[in-house]
PDB file of N, CA, C and O in Angstrom:
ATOM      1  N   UNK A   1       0.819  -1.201   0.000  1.00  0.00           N
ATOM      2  CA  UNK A   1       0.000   0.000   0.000  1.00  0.00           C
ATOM      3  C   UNK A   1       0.858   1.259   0.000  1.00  0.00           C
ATOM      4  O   UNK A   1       0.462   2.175  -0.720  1.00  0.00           O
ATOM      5  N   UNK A   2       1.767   1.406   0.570  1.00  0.00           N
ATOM      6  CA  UNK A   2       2.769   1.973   0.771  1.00  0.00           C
ATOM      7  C   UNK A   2       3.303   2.266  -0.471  1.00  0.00           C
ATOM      8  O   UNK A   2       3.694   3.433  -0.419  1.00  0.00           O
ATOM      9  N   UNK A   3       3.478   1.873  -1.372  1.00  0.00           N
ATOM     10  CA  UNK A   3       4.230   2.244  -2.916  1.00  0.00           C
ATOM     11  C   UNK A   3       3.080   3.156  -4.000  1.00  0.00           C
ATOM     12  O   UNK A   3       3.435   4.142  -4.645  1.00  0.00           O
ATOM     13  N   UNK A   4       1.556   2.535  -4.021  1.00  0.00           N
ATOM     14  CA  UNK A   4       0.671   3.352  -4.092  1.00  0.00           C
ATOM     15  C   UNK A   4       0.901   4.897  -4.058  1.00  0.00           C
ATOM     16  O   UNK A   4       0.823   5.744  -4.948  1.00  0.00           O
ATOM     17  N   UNK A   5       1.350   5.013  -2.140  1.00  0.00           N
ATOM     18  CA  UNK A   5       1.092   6.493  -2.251  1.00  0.00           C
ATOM     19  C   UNK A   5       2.188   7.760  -2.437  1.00  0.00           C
ATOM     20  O   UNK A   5       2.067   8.981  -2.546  1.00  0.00           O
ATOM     21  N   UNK A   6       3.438   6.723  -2.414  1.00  0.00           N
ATOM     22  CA  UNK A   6       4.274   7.344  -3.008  1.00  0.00           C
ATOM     23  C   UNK A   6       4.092   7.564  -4.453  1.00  0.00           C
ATOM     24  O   UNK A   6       4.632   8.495  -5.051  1.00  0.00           O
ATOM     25  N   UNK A   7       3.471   6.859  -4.897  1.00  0.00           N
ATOM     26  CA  UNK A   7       3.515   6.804  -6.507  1.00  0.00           C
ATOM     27  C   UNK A   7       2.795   8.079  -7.136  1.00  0.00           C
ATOM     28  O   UNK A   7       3.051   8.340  -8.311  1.00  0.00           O
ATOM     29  N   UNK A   8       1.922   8.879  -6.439  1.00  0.00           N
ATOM     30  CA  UNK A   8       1.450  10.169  -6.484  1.00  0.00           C
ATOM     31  C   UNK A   8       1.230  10.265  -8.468  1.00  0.00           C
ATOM     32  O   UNK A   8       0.832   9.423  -9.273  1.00  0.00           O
ATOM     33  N   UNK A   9       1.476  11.000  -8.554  1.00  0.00           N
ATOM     34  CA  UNK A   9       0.991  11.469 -10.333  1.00  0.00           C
ATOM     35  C   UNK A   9       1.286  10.223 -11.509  1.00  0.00           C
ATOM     36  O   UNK A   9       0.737  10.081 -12.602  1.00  0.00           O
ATOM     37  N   UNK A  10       2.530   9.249 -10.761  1.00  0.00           N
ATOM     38  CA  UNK A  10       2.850   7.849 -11.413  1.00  0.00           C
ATOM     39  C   UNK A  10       1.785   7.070 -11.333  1.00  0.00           C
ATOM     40  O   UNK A  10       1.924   6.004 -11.932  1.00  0.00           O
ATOM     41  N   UNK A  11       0.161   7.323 -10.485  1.00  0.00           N
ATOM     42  CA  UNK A  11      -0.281   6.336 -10.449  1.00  0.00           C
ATOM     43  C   UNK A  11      -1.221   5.877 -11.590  1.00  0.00           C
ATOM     44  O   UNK A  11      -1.439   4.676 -11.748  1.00  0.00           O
ATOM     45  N   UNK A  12      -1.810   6.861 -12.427  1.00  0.00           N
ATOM     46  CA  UNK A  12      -2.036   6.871 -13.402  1.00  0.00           C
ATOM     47  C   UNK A  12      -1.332   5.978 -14.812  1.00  0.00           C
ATOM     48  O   UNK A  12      -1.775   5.141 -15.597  1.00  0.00           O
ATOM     49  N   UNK A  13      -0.342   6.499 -14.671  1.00  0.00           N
ATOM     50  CA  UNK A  13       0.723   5.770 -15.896  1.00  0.00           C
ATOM     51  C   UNK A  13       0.525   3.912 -15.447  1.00  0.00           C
ATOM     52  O   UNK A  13      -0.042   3.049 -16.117  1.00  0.00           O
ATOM     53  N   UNK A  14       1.035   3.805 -14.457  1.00  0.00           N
ATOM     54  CA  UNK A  14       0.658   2.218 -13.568  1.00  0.00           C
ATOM     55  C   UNK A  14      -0.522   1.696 -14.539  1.00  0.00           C
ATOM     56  O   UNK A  14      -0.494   0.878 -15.458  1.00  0.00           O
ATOM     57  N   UNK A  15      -1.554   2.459 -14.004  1.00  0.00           N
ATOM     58  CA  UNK A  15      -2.528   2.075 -14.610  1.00  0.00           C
ATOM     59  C   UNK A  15      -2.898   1.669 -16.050  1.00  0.00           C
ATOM     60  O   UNK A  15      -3.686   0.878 -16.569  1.00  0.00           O
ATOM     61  N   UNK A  16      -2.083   2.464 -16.420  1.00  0.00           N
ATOM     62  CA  UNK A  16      -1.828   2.236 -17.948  1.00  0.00           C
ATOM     63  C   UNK A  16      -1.185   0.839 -18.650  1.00  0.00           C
ATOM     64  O   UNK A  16      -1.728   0.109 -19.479  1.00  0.00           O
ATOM     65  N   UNK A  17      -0.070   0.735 -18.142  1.00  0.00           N
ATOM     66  CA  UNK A  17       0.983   0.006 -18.170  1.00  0.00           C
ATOM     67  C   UNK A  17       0.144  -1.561 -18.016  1.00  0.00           C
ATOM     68  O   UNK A  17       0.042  -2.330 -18.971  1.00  0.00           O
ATOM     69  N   UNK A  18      -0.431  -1.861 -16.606  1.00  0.00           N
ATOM     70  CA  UNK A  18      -1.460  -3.022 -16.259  1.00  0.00           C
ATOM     71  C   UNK A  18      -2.436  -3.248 -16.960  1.00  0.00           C
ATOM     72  O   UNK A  18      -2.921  -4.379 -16.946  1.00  0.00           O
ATOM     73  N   UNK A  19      -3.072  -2.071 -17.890  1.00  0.00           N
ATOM     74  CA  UNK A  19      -4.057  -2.586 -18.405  1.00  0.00           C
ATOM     75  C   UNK A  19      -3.406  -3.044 -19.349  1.00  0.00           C
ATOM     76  O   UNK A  19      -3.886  -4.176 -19.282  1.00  0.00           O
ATOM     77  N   UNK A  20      -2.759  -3.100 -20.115  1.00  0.00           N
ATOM     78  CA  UNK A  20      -2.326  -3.300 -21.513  1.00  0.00           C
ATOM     79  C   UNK A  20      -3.077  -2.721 -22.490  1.00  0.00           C
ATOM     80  O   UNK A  20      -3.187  -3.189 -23.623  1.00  0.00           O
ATOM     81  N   UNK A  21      -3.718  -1.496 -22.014  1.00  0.00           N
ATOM     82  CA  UNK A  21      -4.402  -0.986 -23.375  1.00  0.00           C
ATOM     83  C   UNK A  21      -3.704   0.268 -23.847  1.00  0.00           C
ATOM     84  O   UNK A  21      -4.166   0.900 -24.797  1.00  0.00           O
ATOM     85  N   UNK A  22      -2.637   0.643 -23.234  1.00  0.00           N
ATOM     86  CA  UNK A  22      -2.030   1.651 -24.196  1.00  0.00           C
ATOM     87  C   UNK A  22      -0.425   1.566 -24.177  1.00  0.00           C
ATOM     88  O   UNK A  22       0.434   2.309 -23.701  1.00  0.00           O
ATOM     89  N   UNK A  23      -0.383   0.577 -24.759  1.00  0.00           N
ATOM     90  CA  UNK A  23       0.957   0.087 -24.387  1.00  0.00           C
ATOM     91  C   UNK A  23       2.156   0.890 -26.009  1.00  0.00           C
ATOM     92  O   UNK A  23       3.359   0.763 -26.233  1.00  0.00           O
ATOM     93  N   UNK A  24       1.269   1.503 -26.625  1.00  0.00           N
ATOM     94  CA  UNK A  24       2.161   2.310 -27.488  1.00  0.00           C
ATOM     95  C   UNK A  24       1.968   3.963 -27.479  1.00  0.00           C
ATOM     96  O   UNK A  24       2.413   4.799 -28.266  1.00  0.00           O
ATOM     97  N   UNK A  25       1.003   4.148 -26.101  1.00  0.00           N
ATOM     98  CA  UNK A  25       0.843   5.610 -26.057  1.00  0.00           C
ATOM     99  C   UNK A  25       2.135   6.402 -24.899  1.00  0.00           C
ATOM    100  O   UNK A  25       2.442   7.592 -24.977  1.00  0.00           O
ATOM    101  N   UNK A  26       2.776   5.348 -23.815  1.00  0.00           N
ATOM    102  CA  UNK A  26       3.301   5.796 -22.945  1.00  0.00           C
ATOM    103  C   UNK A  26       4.614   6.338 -23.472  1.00  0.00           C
ATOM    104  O   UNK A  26       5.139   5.776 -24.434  1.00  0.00           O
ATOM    105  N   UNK A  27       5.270   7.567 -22.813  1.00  0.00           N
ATOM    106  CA  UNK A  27       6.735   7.729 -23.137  1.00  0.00           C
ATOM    107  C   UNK A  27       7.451   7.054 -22.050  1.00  0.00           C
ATOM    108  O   UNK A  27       7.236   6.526 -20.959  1.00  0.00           O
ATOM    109  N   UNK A  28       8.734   7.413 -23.148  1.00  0.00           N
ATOM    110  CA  UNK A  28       9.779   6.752 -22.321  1.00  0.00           C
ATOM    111  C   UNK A  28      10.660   7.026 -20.988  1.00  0.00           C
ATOM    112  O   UNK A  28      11.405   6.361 -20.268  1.00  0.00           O
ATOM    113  N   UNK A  29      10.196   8.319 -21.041  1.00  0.00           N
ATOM    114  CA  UNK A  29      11.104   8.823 -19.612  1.00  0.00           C
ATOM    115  C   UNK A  29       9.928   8.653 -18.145  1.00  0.00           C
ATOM    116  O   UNK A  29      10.036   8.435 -16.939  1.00  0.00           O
ATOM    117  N   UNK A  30       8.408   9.002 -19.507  1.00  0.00           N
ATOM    118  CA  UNK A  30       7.579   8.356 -17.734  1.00  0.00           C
ATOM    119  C   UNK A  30       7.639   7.070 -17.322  1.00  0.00           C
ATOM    120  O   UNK A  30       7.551   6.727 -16.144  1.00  0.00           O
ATOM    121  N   UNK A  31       7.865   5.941 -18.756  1.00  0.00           N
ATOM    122  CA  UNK A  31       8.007   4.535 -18.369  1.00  0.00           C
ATOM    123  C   UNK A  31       8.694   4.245 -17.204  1.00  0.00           C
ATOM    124  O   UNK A  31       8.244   3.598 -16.258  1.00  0.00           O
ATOM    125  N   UNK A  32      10.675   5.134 -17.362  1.00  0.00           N
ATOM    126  CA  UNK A  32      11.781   5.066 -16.490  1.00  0.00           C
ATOM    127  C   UNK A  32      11.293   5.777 -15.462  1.00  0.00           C
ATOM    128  O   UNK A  32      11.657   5.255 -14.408  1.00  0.00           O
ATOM    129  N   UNK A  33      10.670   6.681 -15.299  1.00  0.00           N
ATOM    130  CA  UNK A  33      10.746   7.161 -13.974  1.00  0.00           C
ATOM    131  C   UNK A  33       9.717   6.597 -13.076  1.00  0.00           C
ATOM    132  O   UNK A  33       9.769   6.904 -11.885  1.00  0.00           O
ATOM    133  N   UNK A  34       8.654   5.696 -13.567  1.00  0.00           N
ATOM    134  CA  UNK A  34       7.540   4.937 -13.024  1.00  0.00           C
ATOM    135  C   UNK A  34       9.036   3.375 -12.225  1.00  0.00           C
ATOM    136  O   UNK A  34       9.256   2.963 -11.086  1.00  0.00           O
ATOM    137  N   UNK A  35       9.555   3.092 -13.394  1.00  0.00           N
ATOM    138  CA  UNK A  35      10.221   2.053 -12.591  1.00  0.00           C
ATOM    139  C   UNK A  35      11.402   2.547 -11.600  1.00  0.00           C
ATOM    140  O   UNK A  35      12.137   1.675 -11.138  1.00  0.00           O
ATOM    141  N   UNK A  36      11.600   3.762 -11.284  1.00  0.00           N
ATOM    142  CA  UNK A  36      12.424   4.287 -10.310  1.00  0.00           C
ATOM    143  C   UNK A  36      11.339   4.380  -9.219  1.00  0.00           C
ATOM    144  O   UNK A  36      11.758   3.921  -8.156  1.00  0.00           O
ATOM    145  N   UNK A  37       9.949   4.877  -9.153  1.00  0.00           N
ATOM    146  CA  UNK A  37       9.155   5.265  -8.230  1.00  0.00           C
ATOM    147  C   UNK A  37       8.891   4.061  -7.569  1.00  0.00           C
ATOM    148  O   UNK A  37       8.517   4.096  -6.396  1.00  0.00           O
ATOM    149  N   UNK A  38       9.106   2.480  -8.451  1.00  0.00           N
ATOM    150  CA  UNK A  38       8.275   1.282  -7.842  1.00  0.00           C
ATOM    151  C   UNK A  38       9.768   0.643  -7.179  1.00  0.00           C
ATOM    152  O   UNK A  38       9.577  -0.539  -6.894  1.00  0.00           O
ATOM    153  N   UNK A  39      10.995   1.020  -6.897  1.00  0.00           N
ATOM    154  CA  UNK A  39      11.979   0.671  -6.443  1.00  0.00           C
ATOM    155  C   UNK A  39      13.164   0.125  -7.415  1.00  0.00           C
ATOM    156  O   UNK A  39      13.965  -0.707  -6.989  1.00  0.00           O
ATOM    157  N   UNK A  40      13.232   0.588  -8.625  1.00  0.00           N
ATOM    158  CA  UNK A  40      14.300   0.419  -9.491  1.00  0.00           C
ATOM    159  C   UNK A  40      15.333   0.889  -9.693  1.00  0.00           C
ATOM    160  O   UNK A  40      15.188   2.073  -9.997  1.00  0.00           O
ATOM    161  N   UNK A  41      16.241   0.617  -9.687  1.00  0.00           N
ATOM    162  CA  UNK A  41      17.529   1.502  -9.648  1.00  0.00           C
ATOM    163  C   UNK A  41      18.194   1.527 -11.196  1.00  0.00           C
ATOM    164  O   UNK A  41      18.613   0.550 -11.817  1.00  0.00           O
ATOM    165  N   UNK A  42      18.175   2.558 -11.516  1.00  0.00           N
ATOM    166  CA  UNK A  42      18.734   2.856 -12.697  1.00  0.00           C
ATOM    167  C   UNK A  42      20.297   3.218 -13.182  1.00  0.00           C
ATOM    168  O   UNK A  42      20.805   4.184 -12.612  1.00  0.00           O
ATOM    169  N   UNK A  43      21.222   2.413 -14.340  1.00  0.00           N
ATOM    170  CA  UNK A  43      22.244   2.306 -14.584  1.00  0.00           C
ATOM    171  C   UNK A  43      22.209   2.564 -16.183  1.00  0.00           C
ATOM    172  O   UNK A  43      21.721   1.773 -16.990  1.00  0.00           O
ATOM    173  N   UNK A  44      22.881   3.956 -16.544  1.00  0.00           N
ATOM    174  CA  UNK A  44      22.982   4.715 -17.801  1.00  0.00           C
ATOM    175  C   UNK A  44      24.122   3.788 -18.116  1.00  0.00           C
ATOM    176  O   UNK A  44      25.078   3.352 -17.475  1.00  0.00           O
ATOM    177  N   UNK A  45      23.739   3.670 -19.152  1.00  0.00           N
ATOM    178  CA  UNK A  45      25.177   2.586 -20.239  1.00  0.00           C
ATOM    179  C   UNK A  45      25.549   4.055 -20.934  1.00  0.00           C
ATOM    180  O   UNK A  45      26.584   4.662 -20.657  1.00  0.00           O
ATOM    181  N   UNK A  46      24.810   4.412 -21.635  1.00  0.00           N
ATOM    182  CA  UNK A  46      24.581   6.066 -22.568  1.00  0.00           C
ATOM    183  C   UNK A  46      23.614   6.819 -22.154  1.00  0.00           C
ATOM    184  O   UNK A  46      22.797   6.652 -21.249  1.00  0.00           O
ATOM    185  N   UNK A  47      23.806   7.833 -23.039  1.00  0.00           N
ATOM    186  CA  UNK A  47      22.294   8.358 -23.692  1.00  0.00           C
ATOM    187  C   UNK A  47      21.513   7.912 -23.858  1.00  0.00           C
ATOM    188  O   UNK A  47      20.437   8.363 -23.463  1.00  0.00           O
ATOM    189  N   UNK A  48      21.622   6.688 -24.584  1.00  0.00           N
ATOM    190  CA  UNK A  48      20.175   6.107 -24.811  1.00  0.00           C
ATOM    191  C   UNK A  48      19.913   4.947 -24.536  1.00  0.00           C
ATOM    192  O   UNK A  48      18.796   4.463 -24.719  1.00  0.00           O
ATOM    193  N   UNK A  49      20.733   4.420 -24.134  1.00  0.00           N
ATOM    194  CA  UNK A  49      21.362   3.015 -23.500  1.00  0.00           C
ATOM    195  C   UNK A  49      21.085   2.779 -21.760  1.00  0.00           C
ATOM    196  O   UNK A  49      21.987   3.286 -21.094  1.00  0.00           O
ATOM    197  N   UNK A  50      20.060   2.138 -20.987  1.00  0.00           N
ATOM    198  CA  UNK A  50      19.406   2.175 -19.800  1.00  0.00           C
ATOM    199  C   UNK A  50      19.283   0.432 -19.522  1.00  0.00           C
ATOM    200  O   UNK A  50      18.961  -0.542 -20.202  1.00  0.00           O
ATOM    201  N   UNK A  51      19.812   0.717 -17.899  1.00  0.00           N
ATOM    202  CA  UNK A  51      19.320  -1.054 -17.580  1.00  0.00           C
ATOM    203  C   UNK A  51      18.989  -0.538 -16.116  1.00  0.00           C
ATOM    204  O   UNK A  51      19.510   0.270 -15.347  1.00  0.00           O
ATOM    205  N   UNK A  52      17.856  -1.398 -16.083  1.00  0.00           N
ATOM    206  CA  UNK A  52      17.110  -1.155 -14.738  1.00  0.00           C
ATOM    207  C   UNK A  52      17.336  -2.286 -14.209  1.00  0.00           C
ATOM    208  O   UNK A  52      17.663  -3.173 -14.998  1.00  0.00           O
ATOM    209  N   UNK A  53      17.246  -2.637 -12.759  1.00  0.00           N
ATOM    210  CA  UNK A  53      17.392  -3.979 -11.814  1.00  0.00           C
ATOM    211  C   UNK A  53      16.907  -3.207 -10.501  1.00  0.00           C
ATOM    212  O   UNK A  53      17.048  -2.074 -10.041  1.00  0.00           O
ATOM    213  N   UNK A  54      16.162  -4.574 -10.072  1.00  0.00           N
ATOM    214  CA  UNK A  54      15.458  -4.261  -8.989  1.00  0.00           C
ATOM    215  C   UNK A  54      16.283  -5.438  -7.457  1.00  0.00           C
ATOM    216  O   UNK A  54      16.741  -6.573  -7.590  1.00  0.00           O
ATOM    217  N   UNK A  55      16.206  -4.678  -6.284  1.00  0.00           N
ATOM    218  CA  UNK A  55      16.405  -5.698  -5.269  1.00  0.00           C
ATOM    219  C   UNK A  55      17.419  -6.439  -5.767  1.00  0.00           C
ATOM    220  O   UNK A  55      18.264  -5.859  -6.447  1.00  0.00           O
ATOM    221  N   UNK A  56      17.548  -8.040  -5.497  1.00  0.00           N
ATOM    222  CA  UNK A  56      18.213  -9.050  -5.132  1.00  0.00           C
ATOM    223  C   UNK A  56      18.025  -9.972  -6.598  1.00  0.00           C
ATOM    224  O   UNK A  56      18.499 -11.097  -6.751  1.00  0.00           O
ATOM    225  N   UNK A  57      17.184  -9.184  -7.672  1.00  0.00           N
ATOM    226  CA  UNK A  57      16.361  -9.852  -8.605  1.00  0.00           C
ATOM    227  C   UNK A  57      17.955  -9.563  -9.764  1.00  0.00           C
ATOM    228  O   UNK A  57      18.716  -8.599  -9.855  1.00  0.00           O
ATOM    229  N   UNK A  58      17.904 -11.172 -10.625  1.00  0.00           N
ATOM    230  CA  UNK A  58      18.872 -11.416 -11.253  1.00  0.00           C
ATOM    231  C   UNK A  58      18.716 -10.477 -12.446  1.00  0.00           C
ATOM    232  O   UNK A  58      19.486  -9.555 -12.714  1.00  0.00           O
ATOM    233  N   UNK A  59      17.444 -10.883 -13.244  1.00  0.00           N
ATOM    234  CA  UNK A  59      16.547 -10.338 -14.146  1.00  0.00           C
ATOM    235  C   UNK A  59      16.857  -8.735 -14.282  1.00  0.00           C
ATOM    236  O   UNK A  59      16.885  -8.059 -13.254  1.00  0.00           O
ATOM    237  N   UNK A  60      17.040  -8.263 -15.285  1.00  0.00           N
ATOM    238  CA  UNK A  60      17.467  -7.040 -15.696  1.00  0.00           C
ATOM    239  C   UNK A  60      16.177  -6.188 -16.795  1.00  0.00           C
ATOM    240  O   UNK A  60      15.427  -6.917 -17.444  1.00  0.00           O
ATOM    241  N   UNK A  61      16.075  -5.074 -16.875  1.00  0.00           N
ATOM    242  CA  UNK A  61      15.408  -4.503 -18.036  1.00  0.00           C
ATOM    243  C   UNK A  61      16.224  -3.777 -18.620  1.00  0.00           C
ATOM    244  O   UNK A  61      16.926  -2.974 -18.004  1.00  0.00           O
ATOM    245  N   UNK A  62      16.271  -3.936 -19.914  1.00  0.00           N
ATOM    246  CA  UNK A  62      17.698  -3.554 -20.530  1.00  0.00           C
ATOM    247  C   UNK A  62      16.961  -2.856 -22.077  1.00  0.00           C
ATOM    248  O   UNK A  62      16.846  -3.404 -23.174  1.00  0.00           O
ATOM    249  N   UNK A  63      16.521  -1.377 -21.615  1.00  0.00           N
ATOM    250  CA  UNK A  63      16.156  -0.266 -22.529  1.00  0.00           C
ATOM    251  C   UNK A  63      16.566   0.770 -23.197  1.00  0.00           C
ATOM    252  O   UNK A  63      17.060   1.743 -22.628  1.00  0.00           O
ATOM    253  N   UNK A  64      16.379   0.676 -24.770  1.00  0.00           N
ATOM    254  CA  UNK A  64      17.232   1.740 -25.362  1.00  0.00           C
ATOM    255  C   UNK A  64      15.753   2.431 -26.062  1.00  0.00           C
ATOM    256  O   UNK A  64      14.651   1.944 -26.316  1.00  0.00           O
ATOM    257  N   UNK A  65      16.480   4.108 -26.256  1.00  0.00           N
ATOM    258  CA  UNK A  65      15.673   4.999 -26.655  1.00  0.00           C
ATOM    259  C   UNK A  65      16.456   5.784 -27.934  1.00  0.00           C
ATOM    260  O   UNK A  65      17.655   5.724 -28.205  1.00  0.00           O
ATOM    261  N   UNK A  66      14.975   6.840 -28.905  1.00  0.00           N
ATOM    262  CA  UNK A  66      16.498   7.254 -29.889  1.00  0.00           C
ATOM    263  C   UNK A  66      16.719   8.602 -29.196  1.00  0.00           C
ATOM    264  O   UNK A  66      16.764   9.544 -29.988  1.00  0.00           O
ATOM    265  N   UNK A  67      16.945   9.078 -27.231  1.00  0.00           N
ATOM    266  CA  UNK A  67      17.430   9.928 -27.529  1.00  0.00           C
ATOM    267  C   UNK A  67      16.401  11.152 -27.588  1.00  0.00           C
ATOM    268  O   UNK A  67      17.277  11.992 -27.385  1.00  0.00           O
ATOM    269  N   UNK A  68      15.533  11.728 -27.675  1.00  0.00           N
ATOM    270  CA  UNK A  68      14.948  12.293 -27.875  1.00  0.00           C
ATOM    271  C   UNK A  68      13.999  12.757 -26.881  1.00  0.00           C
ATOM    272  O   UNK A  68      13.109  11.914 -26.763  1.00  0.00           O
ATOM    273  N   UNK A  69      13.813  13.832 -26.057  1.00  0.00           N
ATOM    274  CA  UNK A  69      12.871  14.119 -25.220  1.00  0.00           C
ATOM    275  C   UNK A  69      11.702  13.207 -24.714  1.00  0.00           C
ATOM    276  O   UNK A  69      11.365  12.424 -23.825  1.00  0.00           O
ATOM    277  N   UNK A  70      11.422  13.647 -25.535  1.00  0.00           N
ATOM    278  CA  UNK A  70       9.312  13.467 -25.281  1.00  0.00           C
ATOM    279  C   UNK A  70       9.229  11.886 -26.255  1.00  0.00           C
ATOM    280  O   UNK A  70       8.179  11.723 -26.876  1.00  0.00           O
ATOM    281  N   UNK A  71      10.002  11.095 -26.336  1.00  0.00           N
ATOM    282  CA  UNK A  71       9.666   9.982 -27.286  1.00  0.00           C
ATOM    283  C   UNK A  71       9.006   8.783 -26.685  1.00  0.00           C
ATOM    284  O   UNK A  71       8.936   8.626 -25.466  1.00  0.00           O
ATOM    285  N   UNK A  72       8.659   8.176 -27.313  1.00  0.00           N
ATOM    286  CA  UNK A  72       7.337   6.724 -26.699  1.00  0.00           C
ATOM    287  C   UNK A  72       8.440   5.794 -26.387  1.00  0.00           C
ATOM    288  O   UNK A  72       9.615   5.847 -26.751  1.00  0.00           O
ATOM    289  N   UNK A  73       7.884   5.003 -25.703  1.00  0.00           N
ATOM    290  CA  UNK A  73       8.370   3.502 -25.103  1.00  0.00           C
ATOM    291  C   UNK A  73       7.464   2.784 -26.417  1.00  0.00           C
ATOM    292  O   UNK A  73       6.297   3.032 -26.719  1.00  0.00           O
ATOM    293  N   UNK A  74       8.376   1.856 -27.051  1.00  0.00           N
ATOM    294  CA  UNK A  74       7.781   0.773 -27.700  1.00  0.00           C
ATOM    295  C   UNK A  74       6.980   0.140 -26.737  1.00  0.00           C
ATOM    296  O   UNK A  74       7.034   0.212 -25.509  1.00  0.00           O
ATOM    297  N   UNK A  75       6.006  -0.675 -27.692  1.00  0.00           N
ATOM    298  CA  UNK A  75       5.255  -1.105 -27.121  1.00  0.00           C
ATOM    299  C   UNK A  75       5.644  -2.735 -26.263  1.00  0.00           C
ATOM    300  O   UNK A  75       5.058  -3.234 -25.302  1.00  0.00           O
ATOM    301  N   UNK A  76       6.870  -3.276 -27.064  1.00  0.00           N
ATOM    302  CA  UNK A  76       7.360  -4.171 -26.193  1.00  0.00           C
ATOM    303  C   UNK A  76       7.777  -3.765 -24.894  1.00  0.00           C
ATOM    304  O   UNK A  76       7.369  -4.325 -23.876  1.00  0.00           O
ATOM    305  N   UNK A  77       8.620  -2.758 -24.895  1.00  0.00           N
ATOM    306  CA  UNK A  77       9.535  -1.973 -23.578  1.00  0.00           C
ATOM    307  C   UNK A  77       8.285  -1.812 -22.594  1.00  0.00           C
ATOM    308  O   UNK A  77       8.417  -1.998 -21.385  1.00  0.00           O
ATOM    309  N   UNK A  78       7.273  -1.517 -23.077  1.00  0.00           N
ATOM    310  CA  UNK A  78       6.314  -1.466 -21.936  1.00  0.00           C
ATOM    311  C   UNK A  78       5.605  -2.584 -21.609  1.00  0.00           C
ATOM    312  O   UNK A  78       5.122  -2.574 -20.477  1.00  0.00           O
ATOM    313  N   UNK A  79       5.382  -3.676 -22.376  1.00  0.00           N
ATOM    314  CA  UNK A  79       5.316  -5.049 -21.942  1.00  0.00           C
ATOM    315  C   UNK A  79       6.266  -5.996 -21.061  1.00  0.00           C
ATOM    316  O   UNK A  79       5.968  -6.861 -20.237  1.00  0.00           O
ATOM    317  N   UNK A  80       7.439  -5.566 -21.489  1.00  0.00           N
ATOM    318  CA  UNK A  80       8.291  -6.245 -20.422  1.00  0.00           C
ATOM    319  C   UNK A  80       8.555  -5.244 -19.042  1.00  0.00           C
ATOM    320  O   UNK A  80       9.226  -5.562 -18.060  1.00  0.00           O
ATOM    321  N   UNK A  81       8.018  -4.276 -19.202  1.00  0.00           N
ATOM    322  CA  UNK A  81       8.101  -3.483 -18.055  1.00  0.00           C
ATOM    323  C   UNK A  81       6.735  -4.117 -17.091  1.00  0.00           C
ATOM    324  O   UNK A  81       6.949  -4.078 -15.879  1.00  0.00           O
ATOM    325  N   UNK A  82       5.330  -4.707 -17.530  1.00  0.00           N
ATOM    326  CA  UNK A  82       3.924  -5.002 -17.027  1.00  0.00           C
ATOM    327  C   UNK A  82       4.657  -6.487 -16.134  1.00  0.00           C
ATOM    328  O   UNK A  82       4.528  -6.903 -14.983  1.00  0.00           O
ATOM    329  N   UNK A  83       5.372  -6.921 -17.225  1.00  0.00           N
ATOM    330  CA  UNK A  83       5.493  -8.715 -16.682  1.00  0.00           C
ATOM    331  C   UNK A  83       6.695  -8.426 -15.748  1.00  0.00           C
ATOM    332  O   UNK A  83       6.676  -9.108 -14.723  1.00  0.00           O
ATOM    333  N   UNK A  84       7.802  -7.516 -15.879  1.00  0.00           N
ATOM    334  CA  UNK A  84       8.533  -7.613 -14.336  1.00  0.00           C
ATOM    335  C   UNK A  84       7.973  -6.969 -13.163  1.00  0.00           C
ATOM    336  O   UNK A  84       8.530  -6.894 -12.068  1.00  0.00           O
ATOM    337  N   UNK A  85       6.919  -6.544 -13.445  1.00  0.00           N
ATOM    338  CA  UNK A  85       6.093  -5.525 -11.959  1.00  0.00           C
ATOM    339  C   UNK A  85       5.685  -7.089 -11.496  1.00  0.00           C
ATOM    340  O   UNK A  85       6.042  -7.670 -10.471  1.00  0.00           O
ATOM    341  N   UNK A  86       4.615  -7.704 -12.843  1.00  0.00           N
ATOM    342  CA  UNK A  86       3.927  -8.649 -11.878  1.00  0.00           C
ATOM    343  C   UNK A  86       4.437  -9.904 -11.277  1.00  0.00           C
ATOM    344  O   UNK A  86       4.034 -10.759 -10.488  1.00  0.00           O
ATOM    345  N   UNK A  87       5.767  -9.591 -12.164  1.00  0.00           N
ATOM    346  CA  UNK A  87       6.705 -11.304 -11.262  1.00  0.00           C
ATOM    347  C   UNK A  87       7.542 -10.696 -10.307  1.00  0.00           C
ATOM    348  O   UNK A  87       8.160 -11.628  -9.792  1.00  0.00           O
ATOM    349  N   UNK A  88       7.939  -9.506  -9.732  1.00  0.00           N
ATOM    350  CA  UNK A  88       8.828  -9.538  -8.788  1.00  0.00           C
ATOM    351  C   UNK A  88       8.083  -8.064  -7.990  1.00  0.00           C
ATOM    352  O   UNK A  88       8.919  -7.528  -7.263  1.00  0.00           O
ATOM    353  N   UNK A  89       6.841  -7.398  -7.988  1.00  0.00           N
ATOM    354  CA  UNK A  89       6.465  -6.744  -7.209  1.00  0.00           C
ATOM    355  C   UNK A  89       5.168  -6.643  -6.933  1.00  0.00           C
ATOM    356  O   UNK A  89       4.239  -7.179  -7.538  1.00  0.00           O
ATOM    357  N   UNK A  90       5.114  -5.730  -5.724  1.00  0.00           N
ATOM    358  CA  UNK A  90       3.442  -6.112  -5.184  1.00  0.00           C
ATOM    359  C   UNK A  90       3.282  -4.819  -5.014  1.00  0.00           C
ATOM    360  O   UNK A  90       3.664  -4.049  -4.132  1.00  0.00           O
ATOM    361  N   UNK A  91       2.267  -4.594  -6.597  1.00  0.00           N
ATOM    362  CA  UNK A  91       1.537  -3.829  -6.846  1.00  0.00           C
ATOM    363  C   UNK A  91       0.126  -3.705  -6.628  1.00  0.00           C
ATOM    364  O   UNK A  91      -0.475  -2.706  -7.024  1.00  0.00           O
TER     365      UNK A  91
END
């Protein structure tokens, strides 16, 4: 419950993300900063080059962007972002 209310204006995007119904509308920096808010720690390879890891968890998310402000998360990047919430957190 506790991650909820930190999640403040992220909670929306969440929502998004779980439903799977707009899985090519989200950008990419709210994608990353939604998985920093749910306990992800983030490791810049580059610019556009991003790997997220959570906790004790082996499993990596390993995301590239072109770079660009305001640009979308593919719609995979946000699928594998839905299936590591629901296998390693309690949302």
């Amino acid at each position: 419950m506790a991650k909820w209310i930190k999640l403040g204006r992220y909670h929306k995007i969440l929502q998004d993300v779980m439903s799977a119904k707009k899985d090519d509308g989200i950008r990419f920096n709210e994608l990353c900063a939604l998985l920093e808010m749910l306990g992800c720690e983030l490791n810049r390879v580059s610019d556009n080059h991003q790997i997220f890891s959570y906790d004790n968890v082996e499993e990596q998310l390993d995301f590239q962007t072109d770079g660009k402000k305001r640009s979308k998360a593919t719609s995979s990047q946000v699928e594998q972002t839905r299936e590591f919430i629901k296998k390693y957190m309690e949302v």
